[in-house]
GUFIRO-767664 format. One line per field, with one value per residue (C-alpha): residue number from 0; residue in one letter; x, y, z. Coordinates in nm, 2 decimals, padded with zeros to 4 digits. Layout:
N
num <- NUM / ...
residuo <- A / ...
X <- X / ...
Y <- Y / ...
Z <- Z / ...
END
This chain:
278
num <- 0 / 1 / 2 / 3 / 4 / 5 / 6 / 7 / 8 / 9 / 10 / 11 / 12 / 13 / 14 / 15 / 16 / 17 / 18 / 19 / 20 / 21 / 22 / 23 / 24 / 25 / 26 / 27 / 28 / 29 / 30 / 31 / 32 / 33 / 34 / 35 / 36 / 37 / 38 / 39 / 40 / 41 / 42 / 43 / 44 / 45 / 46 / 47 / 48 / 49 / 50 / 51 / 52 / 53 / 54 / 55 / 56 / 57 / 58 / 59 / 60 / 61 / 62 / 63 / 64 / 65 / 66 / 67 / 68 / 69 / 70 / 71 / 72 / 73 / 74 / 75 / 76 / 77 / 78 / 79 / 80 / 81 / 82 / 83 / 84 / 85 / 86 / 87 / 88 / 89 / 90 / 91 / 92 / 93 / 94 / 95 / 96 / 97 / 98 / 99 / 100 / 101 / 102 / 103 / 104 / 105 / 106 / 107 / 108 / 109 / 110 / 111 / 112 / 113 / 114 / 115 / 116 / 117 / 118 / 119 / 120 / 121 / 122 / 123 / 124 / 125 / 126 / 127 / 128 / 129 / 130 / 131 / 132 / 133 / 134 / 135 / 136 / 137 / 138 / 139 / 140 / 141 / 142 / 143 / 144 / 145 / 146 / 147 / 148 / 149 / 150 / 151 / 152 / 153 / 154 / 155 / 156 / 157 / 158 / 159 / 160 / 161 / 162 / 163 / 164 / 165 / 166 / 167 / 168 / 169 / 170 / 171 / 172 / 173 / 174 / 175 / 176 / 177 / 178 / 179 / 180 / 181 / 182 / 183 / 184 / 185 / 186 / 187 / 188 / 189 / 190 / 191 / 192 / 193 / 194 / 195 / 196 / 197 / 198 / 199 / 200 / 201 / 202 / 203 / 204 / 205 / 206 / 207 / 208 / 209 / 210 / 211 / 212 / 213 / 214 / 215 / 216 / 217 / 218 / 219 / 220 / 221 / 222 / 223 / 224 / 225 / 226 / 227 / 228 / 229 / 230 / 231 / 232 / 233 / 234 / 235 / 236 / 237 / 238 / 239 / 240 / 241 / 242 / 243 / 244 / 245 / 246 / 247 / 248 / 249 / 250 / 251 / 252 / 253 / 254 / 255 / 256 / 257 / 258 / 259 / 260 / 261 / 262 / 263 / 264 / 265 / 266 / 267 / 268 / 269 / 270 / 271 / 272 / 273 / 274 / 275 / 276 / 277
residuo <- X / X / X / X / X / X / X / X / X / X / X / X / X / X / X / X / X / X / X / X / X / X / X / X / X / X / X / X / X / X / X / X / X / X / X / X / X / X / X / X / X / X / X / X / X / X / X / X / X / X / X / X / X / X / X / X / X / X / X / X / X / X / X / X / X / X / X / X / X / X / X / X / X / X / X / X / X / X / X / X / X / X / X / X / X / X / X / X / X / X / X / X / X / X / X / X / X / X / X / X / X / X / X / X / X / X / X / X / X / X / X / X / X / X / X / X / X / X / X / X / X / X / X / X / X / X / X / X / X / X / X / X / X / X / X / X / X / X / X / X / X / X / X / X / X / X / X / X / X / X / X / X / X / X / X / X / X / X / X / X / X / X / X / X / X / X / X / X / X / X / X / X / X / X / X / X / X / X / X / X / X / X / X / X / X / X / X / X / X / X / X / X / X / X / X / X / X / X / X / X / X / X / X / X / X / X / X / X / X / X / X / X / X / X / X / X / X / X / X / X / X / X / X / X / X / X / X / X / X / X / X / X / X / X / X / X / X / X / X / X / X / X / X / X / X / X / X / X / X / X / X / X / X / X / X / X / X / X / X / X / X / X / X / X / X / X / X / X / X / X / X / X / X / X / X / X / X / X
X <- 17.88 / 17.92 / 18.17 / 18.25 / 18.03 / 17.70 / 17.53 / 17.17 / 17.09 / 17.22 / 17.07 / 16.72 / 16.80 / 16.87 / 16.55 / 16.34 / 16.51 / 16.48 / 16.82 / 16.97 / 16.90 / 16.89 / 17.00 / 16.87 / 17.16 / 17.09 / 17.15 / 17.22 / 17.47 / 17.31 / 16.95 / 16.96 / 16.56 / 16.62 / 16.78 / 16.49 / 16.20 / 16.34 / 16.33 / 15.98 / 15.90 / 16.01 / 16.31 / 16.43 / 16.17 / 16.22 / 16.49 / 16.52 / 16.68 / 16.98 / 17.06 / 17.44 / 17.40 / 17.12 / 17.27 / 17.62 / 17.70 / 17.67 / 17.80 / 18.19 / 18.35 / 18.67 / 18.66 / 18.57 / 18.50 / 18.19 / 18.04 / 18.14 / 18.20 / 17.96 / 18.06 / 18.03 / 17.77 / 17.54 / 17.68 / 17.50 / 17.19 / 17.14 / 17.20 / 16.96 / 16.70 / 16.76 / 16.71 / 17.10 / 17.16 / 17.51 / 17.44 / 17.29 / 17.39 / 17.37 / 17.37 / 17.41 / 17.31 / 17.30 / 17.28 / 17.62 / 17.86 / 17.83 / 18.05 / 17.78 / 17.67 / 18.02 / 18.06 / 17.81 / 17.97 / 18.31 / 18.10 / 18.03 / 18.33 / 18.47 / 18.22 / 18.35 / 18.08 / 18.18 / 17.87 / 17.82 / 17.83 / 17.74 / 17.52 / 17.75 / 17.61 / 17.35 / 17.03 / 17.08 / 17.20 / 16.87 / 16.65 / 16.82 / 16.75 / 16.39 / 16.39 / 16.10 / 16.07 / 15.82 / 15.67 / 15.65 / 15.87 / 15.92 / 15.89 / 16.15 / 16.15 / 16.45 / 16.77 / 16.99 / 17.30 / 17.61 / 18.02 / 18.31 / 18.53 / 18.81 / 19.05 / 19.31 / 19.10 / 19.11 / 19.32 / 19.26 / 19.42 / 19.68 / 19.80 / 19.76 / 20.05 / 20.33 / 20.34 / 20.15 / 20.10 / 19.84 / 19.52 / 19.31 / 18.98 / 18.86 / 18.78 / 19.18 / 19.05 / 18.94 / 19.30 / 19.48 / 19.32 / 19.19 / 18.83 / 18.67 / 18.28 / 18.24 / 18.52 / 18.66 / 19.04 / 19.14 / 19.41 / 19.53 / 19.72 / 20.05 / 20.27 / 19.86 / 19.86 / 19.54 / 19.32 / 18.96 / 18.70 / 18.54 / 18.85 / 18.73 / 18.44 / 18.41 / 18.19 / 17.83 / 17.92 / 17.99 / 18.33 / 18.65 / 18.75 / 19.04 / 19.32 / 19.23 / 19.16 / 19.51 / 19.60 / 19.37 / 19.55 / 19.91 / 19.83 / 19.73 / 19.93 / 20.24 / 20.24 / 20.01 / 19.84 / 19.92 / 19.76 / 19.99 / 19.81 / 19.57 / 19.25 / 19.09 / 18.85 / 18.66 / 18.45 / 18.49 / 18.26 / 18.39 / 18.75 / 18.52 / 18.50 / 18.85 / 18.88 / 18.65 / 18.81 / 19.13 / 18.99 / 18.81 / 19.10 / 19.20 / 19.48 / 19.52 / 19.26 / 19.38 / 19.26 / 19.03 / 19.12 / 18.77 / 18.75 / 18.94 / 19.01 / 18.70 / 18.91 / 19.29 / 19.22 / 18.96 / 19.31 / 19.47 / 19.79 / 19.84 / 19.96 / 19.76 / 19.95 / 19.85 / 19.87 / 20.00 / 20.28 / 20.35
Y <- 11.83 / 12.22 / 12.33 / 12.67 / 12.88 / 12.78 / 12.97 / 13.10 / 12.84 / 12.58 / 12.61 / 12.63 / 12.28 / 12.15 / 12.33 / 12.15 / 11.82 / 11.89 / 11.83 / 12.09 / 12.31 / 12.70 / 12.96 / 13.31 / 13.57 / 13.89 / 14.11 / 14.50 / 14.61 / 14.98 / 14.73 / 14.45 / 14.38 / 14.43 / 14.10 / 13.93 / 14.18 / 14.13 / 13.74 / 13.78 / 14.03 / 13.76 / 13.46 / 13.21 / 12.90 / 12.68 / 12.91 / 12.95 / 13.21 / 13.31 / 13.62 / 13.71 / 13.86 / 13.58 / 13.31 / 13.32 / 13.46 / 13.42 / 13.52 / 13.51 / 13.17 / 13.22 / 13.57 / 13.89 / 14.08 / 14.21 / 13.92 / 13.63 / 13.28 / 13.05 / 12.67 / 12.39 / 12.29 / 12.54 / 12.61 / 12.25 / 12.31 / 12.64 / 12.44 / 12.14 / 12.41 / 12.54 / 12.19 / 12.09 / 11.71 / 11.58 / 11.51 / 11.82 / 12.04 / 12.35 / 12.66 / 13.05 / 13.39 / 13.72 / 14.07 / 14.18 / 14.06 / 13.71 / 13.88 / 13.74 / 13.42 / 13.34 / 13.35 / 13.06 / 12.84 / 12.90 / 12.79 / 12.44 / 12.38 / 12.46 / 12.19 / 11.95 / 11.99 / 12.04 / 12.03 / 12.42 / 12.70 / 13.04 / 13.16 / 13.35 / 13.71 / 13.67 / 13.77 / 14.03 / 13.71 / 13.55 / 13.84 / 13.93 / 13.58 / 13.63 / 13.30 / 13.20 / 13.41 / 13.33 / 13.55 / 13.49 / 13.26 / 12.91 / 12.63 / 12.30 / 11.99 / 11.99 / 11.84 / 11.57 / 11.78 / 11.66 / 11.83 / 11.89 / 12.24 / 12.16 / 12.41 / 12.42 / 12.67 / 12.92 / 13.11 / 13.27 / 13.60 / 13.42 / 13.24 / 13.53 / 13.72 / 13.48 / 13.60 / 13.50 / 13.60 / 13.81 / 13.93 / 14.26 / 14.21 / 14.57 / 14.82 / 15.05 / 15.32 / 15.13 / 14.96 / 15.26 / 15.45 / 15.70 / 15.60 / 15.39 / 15.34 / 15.08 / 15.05 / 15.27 / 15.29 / 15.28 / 15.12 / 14.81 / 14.51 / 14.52 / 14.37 / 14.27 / 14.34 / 14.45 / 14.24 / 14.41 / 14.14 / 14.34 / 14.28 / 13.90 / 14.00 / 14.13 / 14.44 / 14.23 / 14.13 / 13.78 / 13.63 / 13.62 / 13.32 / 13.10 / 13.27 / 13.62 / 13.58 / 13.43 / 13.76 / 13.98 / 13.78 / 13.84 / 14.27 / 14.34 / 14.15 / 14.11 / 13.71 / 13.46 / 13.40 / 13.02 / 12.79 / 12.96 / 13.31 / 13.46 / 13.62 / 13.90 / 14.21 / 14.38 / 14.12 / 13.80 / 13.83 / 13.93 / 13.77 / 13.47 / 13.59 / 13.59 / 13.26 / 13.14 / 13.32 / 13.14 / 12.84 / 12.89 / 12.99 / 12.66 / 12.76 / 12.58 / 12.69 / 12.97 / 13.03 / 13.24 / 13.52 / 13.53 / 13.81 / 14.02 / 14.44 / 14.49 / 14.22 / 14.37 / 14.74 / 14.65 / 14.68 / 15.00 / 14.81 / 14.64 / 14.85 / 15.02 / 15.06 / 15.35 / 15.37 / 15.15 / 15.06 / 14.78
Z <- 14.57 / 14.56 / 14.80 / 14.76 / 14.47 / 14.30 / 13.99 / 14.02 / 13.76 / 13.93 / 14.24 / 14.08 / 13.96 / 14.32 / 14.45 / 14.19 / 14.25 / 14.65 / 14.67 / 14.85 / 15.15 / 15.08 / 15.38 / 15.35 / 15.49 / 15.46 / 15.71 / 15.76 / 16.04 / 16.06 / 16.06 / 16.23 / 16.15 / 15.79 / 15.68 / 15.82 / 15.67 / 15.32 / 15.37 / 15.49 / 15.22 / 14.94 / 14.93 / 14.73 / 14.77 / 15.09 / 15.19 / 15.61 / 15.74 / 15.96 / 16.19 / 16.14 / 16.54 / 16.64 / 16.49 / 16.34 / 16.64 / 17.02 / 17.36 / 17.34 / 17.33 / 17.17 / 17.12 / 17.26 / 16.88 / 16.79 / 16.60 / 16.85 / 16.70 / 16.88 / 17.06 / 16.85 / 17.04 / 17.00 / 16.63 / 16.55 / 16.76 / 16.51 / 16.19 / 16.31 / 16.37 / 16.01 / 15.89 / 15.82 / 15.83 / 15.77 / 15.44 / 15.37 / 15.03 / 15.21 / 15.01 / 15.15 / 14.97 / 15.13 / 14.88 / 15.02 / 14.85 / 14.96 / 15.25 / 15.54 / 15.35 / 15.39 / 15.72 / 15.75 / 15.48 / 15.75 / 16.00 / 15.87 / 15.70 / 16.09 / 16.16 / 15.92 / 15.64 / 15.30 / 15.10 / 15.13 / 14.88 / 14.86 / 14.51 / 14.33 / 14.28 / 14.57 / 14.57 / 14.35 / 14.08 / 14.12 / 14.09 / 13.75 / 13.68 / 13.70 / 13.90 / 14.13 / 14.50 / 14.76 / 15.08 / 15.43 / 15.64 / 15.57 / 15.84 / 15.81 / 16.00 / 16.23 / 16.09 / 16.22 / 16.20 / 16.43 / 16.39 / 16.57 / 16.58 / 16.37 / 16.55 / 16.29 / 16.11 / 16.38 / 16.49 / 16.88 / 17.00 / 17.20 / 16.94 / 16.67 / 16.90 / 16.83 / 16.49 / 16.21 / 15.76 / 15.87 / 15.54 / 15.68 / 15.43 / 15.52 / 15.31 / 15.23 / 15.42 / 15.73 / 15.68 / 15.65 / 15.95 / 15.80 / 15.92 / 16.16 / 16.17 / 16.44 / 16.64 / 16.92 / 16.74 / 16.34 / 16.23 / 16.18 / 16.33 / 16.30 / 16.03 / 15.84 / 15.45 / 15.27 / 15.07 / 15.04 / 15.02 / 14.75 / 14.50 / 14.48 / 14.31 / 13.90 / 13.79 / 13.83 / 14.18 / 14.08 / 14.19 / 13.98 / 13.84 / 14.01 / 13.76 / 13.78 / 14.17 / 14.22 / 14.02 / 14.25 / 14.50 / 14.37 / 14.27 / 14.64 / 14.83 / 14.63 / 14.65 / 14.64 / 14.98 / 15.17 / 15.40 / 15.68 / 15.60 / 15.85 / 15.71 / 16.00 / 15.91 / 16.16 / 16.34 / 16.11 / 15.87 / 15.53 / 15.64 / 15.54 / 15.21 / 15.16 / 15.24 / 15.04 / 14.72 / 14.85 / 14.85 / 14.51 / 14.36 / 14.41 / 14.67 / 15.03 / 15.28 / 15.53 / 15.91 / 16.02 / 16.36 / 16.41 / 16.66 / 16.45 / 16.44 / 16.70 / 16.90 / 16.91 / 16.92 / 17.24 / 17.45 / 17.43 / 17.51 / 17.18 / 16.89 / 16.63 / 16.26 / 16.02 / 15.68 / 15.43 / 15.56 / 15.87
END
């Protein structure tokens, strides 16, 4: 079972032993049409794809950010309509990062599903591959997928304001204030540290390994992050990522505050921090 990174070349073994399930990702947030037009333009064979605003997200449930995290419920009728089963080897790529791909391997670990990894240098690692790519838009029979929220993993806005070890996954800048693309006030959340997503990943795009992303880990944050630690970006997407180096790095899983920046600074009333400091 693969549980939290695949390589290009070993996913291409479980396509050709039809052993494993492949989710296409990508997604632009200046484009919202674009993730889907590259899928349709070419993808990884018998790969389906998912809409981070269509289908990794929905109306708000237990959060007001901009990328609401769906119900259970309706989080299982979108992976059965992908083809998930329960014992499914799910695997996610996007061509950012991993940053969106992710978010849906949080999704059905939230669920209770395990068997999901992310490709390790994305799309990007399987065209420089040369590996196999097909047109158009694949149709799957509907999967048999059932799960249940595990709420442990989340962490709501009410619960984030009794205090929490709180991991801002943003860009520094974004962190720091000093600019703010797509929400109405920079900053962050009081008493957060900074660990851009990006430092997970080495020169080719490809993550770390578990030592030196303990030590990525260790540089930006000044200790080691714990289960107790609370990963947020803007709208819960690329807080995923973090998560996912966590857990790669062989350290206990962390929560998720899913709606995140977008979330907090939505009411003028709660404080806004600048700069590095808390």
């Amino acid at each position: 079972m693969f549980s939290t990174l695949i390589t290009a070349a070993e996913l291409i073994g479980l396509i050709d032993a039809g052993s494993a399930r492949v989710v296409d990702c990508r997604f632009d947030l200046r484009d919202t049409a674009a993730g889907f037009e590259a899928y349709r333009q070419g993808h990884i064979p018998g790969a389906v794809y998912a809409h981070l605003g269509h289908d990794l997200s929905s109306e708000p449930v237990t959060d007001q950010g901009r990328h609401p995290l769906p119900s259970a419920p309706a989080m299982c009728t979108t992976f059965r309509r992908l083809g998930l089963s329960n014992d499914t080897q799910v695997v996610a790529y996007d061509d950012a990062h991993g940053m969106v791909a992710a978010r849906l391997w949080w999704m059905l670990r939230y669920l209770g599903h395990d068997a999901v990894a992310v490709l390790d240098g994305g799309w990007q690692a399987w065209c420089a591959g040369e590996l196999p790519q097909v047109p158009g838009v694949e149709s799957v029979p509907p999967g048999q997928f059932t799960g249940e929220a595990a709420p442990g993993r989340l962490v709501t806005l009410d619960e984030l304001e009794t205090g929490a070890a709180l991991i801002d996954a943003r860009e520094p800048r974004r962190y720091r204030g000093e600019t703010e693309p797509l929400d109405p006030r920079p900053g962050h959340i009081p008493g957060a540290s900074n660990h851009w997503f990006m430092e997970n990943l080495d020169a080719d795009g490809r993550f770390r390994s578990q030592s030196e992303l303990r030590q990525a880990f260790e540089a930006t944050l000044g200790t080691l992050p714990t289960g107790g630690s609370v990963h947020y970006c803007g709208s819960g997407v690329s807080a995923c990522h973090n998560v996912l180096a966590q857990v790669h790095a062989g350290l206990d899983e962390p929560r998720l505050y899913c709606g995140s920046w977008s979330e907090w600074c939505a009411d003028p009333a709660r404080p806004a921090a600048l700069g590095d400091g808390e």
